[in-house]
C-alpha positions as CSV (number, residue, x, y, z in Angstrom):
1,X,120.9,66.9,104.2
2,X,120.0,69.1,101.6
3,X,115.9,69.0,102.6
4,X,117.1,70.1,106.2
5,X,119.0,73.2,104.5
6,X,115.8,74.0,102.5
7,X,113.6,73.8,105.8
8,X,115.4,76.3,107.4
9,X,115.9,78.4,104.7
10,X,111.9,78.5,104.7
11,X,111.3,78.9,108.2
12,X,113.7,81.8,108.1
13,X,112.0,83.1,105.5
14,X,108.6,82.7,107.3
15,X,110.1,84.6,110.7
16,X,110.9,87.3,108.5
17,X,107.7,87.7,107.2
18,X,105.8,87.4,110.5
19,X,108.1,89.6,111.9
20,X,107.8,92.4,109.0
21,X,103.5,92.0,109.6
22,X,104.4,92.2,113.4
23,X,106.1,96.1,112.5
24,X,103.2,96.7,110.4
25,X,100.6,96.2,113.1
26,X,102.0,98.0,115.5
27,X,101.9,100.7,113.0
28,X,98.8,100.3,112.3
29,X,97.2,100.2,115.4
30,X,98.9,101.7,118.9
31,X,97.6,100.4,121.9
32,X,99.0,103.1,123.9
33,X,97.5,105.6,121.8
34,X,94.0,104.2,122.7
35,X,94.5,103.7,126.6
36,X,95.3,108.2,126.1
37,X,92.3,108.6,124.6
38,X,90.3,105.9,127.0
39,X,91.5,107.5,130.1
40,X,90.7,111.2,128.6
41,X,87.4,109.9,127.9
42,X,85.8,110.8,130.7
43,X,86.3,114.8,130.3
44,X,88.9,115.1,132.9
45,X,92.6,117.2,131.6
46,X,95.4,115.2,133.3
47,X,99.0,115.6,133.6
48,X,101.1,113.1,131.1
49,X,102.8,112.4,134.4
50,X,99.3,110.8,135.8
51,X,99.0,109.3,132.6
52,X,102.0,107.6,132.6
53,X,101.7,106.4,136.0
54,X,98.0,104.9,135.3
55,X,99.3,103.4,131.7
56,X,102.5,102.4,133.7
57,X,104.7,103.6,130.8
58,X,107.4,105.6,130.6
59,X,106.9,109.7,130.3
60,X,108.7,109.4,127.3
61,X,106.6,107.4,125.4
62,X,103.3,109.2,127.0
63,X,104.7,112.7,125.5
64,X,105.6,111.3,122.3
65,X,101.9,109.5,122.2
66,X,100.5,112.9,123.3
67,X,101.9,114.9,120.0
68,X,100.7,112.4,117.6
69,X,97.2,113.0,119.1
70,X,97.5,116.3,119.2
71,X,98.7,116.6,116.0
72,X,95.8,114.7,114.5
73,X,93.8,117.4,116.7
74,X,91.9,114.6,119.1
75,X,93.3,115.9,122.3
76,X,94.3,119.7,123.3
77,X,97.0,120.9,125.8
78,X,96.2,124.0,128.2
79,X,98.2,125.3,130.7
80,X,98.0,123.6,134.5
81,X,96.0,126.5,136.4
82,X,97.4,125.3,139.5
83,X,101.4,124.9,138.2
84,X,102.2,127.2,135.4
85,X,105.2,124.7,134.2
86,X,102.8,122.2,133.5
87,X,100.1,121.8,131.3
88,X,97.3,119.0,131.0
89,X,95.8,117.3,127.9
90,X,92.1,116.8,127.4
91,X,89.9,115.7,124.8
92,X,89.2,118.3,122.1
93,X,86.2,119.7,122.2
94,X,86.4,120.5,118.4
95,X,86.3,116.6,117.7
């Protein structure tokens, strides 16, 4: 009984631990961030709501993906010409 007590102990113990590497990965590397910058590679400024629909994610998280990358200055936002409410985000060209 009390070996069956210690086993779970340590598998708990492990699940927390792949679970706290699982947090830090996602840090570490954002896949969403990557699929901005993949689909703003060809040169083209698009709308976060075009990105959103190609990435199928919610706006939200495509907004708050866009101000981390333009905060690290890899992407710029300029006003839509054709919808003055909007703007679209492009590749920097100050990379």
């Amino acid at each position: 009984m009390h070996e069956r007590v210690d086993v779970e102990e340590f598998a708990g113990a492990v699940m927390a631990l792949v679970n706290l590497i699982r947090r830090g990965q996602a840090k570490a590397f954002d896949t969403e961030l990557v699929a901005v910058m993949q689909l703003l590679g060809d040169g083209r400024a698009l709308l976060p709501s075009e990105i959103a629909d190609v990435l199928g994610s919610p706006r939200s998280s495509v907004t708050r993906r866009i101000q981390a990358l333009e905060g690290t200055g890899k992407i710029e936002i300029r006003p839509d010409p054709d919808d003055g409410r909007s703007y679209r985000v492009a590749v920097s060209l100050s990379r």
